[in-house]
C-alpha positions as CSV (number, residue, x, y, z in Angstrom):
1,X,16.7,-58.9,-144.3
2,X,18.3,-60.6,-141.7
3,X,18.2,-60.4,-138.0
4,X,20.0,-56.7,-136.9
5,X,22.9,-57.1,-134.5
6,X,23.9,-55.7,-131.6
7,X,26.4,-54.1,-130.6
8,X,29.4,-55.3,-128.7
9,X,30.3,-53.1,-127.1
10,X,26.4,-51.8,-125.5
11,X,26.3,-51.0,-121.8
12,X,23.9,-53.2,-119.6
13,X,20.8,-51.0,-118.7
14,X,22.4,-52.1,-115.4
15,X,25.7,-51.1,-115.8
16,X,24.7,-47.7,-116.8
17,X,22.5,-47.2,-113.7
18,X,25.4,-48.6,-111.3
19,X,27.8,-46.1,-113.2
20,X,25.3,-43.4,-113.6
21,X,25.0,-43.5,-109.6
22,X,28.4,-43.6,-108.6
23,X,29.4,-40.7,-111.2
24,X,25.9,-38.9,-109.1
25,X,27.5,-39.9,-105.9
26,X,31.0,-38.8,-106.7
27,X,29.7,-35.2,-107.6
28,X,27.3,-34.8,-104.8
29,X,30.4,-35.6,-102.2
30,X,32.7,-32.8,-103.9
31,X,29.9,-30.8,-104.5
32,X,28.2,-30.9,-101.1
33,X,31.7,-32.4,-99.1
34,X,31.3,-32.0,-95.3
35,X,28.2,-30.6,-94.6
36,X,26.7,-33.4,-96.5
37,X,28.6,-36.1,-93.8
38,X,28.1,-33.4,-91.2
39,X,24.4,-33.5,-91.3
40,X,24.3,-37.2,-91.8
41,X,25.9,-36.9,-87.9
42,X,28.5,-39.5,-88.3
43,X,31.4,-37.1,-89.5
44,X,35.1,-37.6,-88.9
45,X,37.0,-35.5,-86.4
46,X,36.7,-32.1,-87.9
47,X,39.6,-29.6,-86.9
48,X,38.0,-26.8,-84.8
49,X,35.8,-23.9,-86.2
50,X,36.0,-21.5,-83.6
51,X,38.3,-22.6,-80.5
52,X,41.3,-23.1,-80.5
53,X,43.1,-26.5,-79.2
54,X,43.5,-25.2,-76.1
55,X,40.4,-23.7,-75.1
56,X,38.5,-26.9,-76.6
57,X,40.2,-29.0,-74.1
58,X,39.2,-26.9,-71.2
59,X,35.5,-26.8,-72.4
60,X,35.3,-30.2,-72.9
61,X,36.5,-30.9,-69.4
62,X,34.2,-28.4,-68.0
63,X,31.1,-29.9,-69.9
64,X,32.1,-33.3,-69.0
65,X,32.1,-32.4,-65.3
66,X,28.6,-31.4,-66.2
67,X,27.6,-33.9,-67.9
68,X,29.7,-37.3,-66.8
69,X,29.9,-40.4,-68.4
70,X,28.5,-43.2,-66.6
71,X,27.7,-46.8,-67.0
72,X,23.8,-45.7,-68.7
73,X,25.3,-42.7,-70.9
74,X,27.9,-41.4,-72.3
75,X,28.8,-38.1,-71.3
76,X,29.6,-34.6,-73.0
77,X,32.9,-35.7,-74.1
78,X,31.6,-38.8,-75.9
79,X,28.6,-36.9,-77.5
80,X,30.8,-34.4,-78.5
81,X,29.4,-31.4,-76.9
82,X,32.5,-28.9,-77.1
83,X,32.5,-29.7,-81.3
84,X,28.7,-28.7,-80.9
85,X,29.4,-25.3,-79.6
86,X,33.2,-25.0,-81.6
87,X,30.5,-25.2,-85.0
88,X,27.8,-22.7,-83.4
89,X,30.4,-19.8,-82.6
90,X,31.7,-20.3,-86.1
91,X,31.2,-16.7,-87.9
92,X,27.4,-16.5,-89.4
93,X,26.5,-19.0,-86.7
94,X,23.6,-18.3,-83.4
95,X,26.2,-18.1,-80.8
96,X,29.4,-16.4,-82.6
97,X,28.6,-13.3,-80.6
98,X,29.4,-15.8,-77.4
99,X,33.3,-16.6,-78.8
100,X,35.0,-13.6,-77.3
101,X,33.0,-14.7,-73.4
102,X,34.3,-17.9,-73.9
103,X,37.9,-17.0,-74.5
104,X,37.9,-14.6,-72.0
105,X,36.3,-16.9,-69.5
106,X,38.1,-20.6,-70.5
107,X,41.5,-18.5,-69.6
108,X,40.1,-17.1,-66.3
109,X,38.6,-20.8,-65.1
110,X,41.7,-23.1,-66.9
111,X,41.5,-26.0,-63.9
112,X,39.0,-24.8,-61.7
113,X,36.0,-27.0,-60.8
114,X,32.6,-26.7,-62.6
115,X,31.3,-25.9,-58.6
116,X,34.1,-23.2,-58.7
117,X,33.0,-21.7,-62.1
118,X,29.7,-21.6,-60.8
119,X,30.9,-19.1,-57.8
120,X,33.1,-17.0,-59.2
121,X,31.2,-16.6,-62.4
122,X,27.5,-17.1,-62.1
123,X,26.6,-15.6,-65.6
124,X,29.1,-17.3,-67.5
125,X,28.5,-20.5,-65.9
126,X,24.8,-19.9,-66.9
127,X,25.4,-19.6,-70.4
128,X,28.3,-22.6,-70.2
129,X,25.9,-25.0,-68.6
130,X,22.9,-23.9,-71.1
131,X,25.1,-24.8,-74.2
132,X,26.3,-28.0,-72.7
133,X,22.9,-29.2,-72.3
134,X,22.2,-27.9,-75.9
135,X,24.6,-29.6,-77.5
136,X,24.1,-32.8,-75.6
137,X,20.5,-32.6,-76.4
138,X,20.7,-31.5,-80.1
139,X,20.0,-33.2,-83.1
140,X,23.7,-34.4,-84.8
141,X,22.9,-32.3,-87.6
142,X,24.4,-29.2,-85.3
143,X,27.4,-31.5,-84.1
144,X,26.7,-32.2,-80.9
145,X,24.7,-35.6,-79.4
146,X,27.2,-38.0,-81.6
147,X,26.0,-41.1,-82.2
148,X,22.2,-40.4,-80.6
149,X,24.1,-39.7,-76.9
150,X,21.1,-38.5,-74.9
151,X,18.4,-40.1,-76.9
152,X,20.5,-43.3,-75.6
153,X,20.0,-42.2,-72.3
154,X,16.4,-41.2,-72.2
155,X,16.0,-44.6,-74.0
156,X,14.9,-43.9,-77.5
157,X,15.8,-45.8,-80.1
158,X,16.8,-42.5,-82.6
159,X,15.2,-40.5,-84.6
160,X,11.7,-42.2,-86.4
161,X,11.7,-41.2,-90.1
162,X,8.8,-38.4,-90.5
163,X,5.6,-40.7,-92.1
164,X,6.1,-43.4,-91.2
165,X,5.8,-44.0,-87.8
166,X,3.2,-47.2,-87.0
167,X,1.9,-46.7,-83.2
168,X,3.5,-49.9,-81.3
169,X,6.1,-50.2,-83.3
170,X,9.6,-49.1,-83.4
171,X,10.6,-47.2,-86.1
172,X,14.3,-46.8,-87.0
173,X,16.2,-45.3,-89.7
């Protein structure tokens, strides 16, 4: 007998793998869709969850009163802080309970100061400047501290990937 032949038209074990993992890929996108790019923290602009157009604007100029932009950090605007607590008052979320305050509140303070806010509405203000902070602290995951805000300000690097941190080094992502 002589030597077998091969097939033509055979796939590269190669070419199978590369297909193989954008067909994987492709599924896990539509299967998974945002929350997949959501937890990676580097989502597009999502429409709002909870807020409406309106009441995110006066939140985010609230927090970034708060929390201002300077030349170290950015502020709450830039690290996103308002879509932070727009995704946490979504229904099923820790602070959906808090949506009905905030609407009531974001129409009673439309243009006053934060100091003003503070006066006239010491609770509210307590919980306002307790989220703020939250979602400028947060990990990404929850929407909030886009692009690794406040760990740029405290001067850290980002996250180290659990395991394999090596003392003295730096360990990114």
């Amino acid at each position: 007998m002589g030597p077998q032949k091969r097939s033509t038209c055979a796939v590269s074990r190669k070419a199978f793998l590369g297909l193989s993992g954008v067909v994987a890929g492709g599924f896990a996108a539509g299967w998974f869709g945002v929350e997949l790019v959501e937890y990676m923290g580097s989502g597009p602009e999502t429409p709002w969850r909870s807020l409406t157009e309106d009441e995110a604007k006066e939140f985010d100029r609230l927090a970034e009163e708060l929390i201002p932009a300077d030349e170290f950090a950015p502020g709450a605007h830039d690290a996103k802080v308002v879509r932070f607590i727009d995704w946490q008052m979504a229904p099923g979320k820790p602070y959906e309970k808090d949506l009905e305050i905030y609407r009531k509140f974001l129409a009673l303070t439309k243009g006053m100061g934060a100091a003003e806010v503070e006066k006239k509405f010491p609770d509210f203000f307590a919980t306002l400047l307790r989220h703020v902070r939250q979602g400028y602290y947060a990990h990404p995951v929850h929407g909030g501290n886009f692009a690794y805000a406040s760990y740029r300000l405290v001067g850290l690097p980002g996250p180290t990937v659990t395991g394999r941190n090596v003392p003295g080094r730096e360990n990114h992502l």
